[in-house]
N, C-alpha and C positions, 0 to 999 in steps of 0.2 A: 340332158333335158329331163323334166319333170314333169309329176301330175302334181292340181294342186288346186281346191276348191278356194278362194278368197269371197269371205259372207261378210254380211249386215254392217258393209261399209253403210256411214254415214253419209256419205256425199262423195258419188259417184260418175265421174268428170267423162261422159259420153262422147270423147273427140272421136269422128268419123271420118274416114277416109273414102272421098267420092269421083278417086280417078287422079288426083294431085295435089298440090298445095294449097289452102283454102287462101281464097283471095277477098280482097271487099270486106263488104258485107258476112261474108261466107263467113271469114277469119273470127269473128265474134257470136259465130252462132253455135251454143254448146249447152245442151242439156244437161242438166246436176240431176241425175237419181240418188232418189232418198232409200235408203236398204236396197244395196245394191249390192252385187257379187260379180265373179269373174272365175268361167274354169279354164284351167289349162290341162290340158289331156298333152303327152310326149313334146313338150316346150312350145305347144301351139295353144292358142286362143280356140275355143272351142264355143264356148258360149257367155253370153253377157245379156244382163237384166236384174231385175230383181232377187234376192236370196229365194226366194221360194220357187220363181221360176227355172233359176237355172238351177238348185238342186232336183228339180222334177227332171229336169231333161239330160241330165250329165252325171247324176248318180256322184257316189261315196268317191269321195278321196281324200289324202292330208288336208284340213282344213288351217285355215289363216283367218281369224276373228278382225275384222278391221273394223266393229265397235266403236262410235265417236271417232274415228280417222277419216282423212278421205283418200279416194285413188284414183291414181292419174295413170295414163299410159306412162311407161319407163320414160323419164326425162332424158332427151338425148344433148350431150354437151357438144355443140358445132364449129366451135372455136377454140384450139387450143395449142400450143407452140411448147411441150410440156420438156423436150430434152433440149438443156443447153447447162453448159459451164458456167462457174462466177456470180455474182449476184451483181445487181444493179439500183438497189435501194437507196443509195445515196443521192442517184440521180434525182428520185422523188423527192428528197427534204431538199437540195439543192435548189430545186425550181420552185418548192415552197417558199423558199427563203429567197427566191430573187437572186441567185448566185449559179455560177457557173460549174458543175461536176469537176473534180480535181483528175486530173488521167483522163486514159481513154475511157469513152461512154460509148452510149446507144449499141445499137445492133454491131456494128464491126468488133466491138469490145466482146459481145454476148460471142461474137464469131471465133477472135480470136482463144476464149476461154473453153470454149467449148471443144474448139479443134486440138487442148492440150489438156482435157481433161480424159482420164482413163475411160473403158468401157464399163467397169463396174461400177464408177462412181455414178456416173450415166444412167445405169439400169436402175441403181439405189434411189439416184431421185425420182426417177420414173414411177416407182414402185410405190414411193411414200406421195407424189402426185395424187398418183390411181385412187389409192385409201380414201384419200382428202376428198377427191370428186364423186366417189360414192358416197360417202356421207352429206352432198350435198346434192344428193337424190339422181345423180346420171347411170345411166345403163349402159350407154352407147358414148364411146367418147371419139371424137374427129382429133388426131392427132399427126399435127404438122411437123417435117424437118424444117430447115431454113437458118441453122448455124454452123451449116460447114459451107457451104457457097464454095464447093470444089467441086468433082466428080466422085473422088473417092470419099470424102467426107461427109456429101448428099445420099452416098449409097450403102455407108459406114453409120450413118442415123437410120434410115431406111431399116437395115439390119437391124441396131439395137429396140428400134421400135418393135421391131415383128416379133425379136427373143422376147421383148418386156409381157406378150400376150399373155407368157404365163403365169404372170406376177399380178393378175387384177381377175375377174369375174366377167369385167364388162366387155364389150364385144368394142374393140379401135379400128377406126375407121382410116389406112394410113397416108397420108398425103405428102408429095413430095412438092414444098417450095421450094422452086430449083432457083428463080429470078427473086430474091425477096433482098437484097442490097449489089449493089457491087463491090467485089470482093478486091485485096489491095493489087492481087495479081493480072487482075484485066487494065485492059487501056481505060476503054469506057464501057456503059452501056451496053451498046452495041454488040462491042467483041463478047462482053460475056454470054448476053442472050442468045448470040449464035452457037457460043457454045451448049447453055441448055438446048437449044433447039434440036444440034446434030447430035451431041455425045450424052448429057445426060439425063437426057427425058430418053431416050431411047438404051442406053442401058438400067436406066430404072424398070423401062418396061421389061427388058431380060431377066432384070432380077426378080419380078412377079410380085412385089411387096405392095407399090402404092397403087393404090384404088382411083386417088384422086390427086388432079395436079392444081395446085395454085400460081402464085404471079402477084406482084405489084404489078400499077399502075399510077404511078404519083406521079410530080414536078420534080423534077432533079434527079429521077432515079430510072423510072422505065417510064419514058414516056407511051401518051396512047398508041401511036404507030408500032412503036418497040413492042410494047404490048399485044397489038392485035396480029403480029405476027406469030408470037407464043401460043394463043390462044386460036391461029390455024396449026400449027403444030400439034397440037392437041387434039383438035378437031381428028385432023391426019391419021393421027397414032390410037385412036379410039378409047380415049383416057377423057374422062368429066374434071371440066375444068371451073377454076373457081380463082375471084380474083380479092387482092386488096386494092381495094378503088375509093379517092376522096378522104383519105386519110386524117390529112394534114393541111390540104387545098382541094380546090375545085380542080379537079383534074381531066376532067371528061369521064372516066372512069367508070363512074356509071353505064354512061352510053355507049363505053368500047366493049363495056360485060358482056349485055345483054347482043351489042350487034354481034358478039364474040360466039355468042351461044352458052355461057356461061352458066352454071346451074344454080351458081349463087356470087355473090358480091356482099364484100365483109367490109364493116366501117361504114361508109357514106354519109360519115358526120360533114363533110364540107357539101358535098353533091348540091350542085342550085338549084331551088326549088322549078325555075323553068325548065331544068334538065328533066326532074323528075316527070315534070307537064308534057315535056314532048318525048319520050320515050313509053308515058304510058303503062298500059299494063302489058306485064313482061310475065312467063314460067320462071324466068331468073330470079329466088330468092335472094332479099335483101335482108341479109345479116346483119342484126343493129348489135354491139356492143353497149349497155350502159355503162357497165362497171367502169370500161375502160375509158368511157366518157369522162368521167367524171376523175378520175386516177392523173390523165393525161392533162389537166386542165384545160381542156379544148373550149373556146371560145365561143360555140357554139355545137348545139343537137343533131344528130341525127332528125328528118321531119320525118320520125314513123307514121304521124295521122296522115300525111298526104301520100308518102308511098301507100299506106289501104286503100286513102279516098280512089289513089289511080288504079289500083286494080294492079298493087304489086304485091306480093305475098310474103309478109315478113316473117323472121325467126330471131331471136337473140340467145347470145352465147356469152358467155366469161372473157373471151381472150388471156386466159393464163398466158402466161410467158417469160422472157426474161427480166423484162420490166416491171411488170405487177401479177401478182399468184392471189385473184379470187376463184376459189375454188368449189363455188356451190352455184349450179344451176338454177336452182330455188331462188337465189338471190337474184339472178336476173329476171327470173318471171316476175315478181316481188317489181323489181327494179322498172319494170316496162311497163308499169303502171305510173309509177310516181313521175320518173324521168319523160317518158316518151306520152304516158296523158292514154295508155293502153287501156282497154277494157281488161277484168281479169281473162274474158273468158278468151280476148284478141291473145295477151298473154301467155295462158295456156296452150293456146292454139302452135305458138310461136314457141315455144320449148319442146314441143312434142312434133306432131306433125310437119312442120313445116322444118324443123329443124332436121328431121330426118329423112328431107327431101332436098334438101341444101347439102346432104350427106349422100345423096344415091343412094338411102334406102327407103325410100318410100313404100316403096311395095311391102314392105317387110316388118314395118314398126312404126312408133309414131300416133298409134291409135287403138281403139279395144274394137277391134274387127276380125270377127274370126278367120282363123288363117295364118294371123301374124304372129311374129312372134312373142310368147309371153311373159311380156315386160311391163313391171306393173311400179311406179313409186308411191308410197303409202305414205302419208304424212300426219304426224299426230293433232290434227285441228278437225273440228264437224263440219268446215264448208270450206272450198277453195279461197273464198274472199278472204281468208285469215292468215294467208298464207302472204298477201301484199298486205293487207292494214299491222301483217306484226314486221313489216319489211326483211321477208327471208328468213327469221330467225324461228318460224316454227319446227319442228323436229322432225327430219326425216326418220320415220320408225324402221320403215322394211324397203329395200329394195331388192325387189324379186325379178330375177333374168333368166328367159326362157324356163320360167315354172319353178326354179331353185332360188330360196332365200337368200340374201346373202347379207343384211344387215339382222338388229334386233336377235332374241333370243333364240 
């Protein structure tokens, strides 16, 4: 960790953390300083305001001219499925075209290639992942297994994720999807869930890797009941659990999250809008994916305006995976403006903050509050709004973690 003065930013994106994830109204309220700065004293935030103020109060250090840029707390990426075997891009022109994938597809295909590809090949993609998603301005990346759907394969990703630590800057955040398909080896359902339940959500927890556990919750795959027993298992074993709910259908999934205790819920592109009415406002962030919105040809949005209006606190993420590889954060914030009808500043809110409370780290990142830790993305435009009207494609200059540069010169 580093010291490290950042002066005479242009426009300086003040998200605040005031005890949790900004909801409502809250999610949109964000003051832009004009000549702004940012110290970090030993990888912590120490002071924030203007260049002249926090040079009066925090004294000499390496400086970072951010000049016409502006800075954001460290963009955290909260969605992402980055280790798997094989590619699956034909499936995309296939369904472009109205036709059906030739071979095996989808996830069981991602399963099978992935449980036959080496470990180094694995760690290789990982590594050229990580690059790709710093350059599109993340600090903090949420990084999913959910292609080996064994025991040993769940905990054989687990592994390669934790070795990959040393191969990126950013701080991964590791998550075990133990229930994310049913694998060829189970009967149904059922028997596999039990199996996550008894063997490897609990030797995961032995092996001290993941942070956080995930789960479907769709039609056909793990129904809600199936579901809401995973996510007392969870409960149980004292692991933050997060689901993929409404994927594909209206599935309940929403409302097995949040009754689940859930810290976040990814997708809810189908979620009916009376569901979102009678469950309200929830701490359970709602994880909206545009990119993958739009990749997947889903027939219909995510309703982000109404999960706000209800006083539910959103974030959006990439969904990298085996399916489709957007790899810039930048692009979703960008994205939840044009797509979801987002304020910048709701947005911003929802890359930052909230996405790093969908992550278990709130307390820790997420915003320029001293104490946290400092994580800054610098972007080459003089207002945040430039950053959606150029949709994503403005340049992340610097991304700095915990007070250490790690893009730009």
């Amino acid at each position: 960790m580093s010291d490290l003065n950042v002066t005479h930013a242009s426009a300086l994106a003040l998200v605040r953390d005031e005890g949790g994830p900004r909801r409502g109204r809250a999610q949109g309220e964000l003051r832009i300083l004009a000549d702004g700065a940012v110290a970090i004293r030993g990888g912590r935030i120490t002071a924030v305001g203007t260049t002249e103020e926090v040079l009066r109060v925090a004294g000499e250090a390496p400086e970072l001219d951010a000049r016409g840029r502006t800075v954001l707390p460290g963009l955290v990426e909260s969605h992402t499925h980055p280790l798997f075997g094989g590619q699956r891009h034909q499936e995309y022109a296939a369904k472009l075209a109205g036709t059906e994938s030739e071979g095996p597809h989808g996830i069981p295909a991602a399963v099978r290639h992935t449980r036959q590809a080496g470990d180094g090949e694995l760690l290789a993609g990982l590594a050229d992942t990580y690059r790709a998603l710093l350059r599109g301005g993340a600090s903090t990346v949420e990084v999913k297994t959910g292609y080996g759907q064994s025991v040993a394969e769940e905990l054989r990703a687990l592994e390669l994720l934790h070795r990959s630590r040393a191969d990126t800057p950013q701080e991964l955040v590791l998550t075990l999807l133990g229930a994310h398909v049913i694998p060829p080896e189970a009967r149904d359902a059922g028997e596999y869930a039990e199996l996550v339940r008894t063997e490897l959500l609990p030797a995961a927890l032995r092996q001290g890797h993941a942070r956080l556990h995930d789960l479907v919750c769709e039609r056909g795959v793990f129904e809600p009941e199936t579901a809401a027993g995973l996510l007392e298992a969870s409960r149980r074993a004292g692991i933050p659990a997060r689901v993929h709910a409404d994927a594909n259908a209206a599935s309940r999934g929403w409302s097995t999250a949040v009754a689940g205790g859930a810290i976040g819920a990814d997708h809810l592109t189908y979620t009916p809008d009376e569901e979102i009415r009678a469950v309200g406002g929830t701490e359970t962030v709602a994880v909206l994916l545009p990119v993958a919105e739009q990749l997947y040809l889903d027939e219909r949005k995510a309703n982000a305006r109404l999960f706000i209006e209800q006083e539910v606190p959103v974030a959006l993420g990439t969904d990298y995976c085996s399916a489709l590889h957007p790899t810039s954060t930048l692009l979703s914030l960008a994205l939840g403006t044009s797509w979801f009808r987002m304020t910048p500043a709701e947005a911003i809110t929802a890359t930052t903050l909230n996405a790093a409370y969908a992550c278990a780290l709130g307390h820790d990142r997420g915003s320029l509050d001293p104490g946290k830790r400092g994580d800054l993305t610098i972007v080459d435009c003089a207002h945040p709004n430039e950053i959606c009207v150029s949709m994503g494609t403005a340049r992340v200059g610097e991304v700095v973690i915990g007070g250490r540069r790690t893009l730009g010169p």
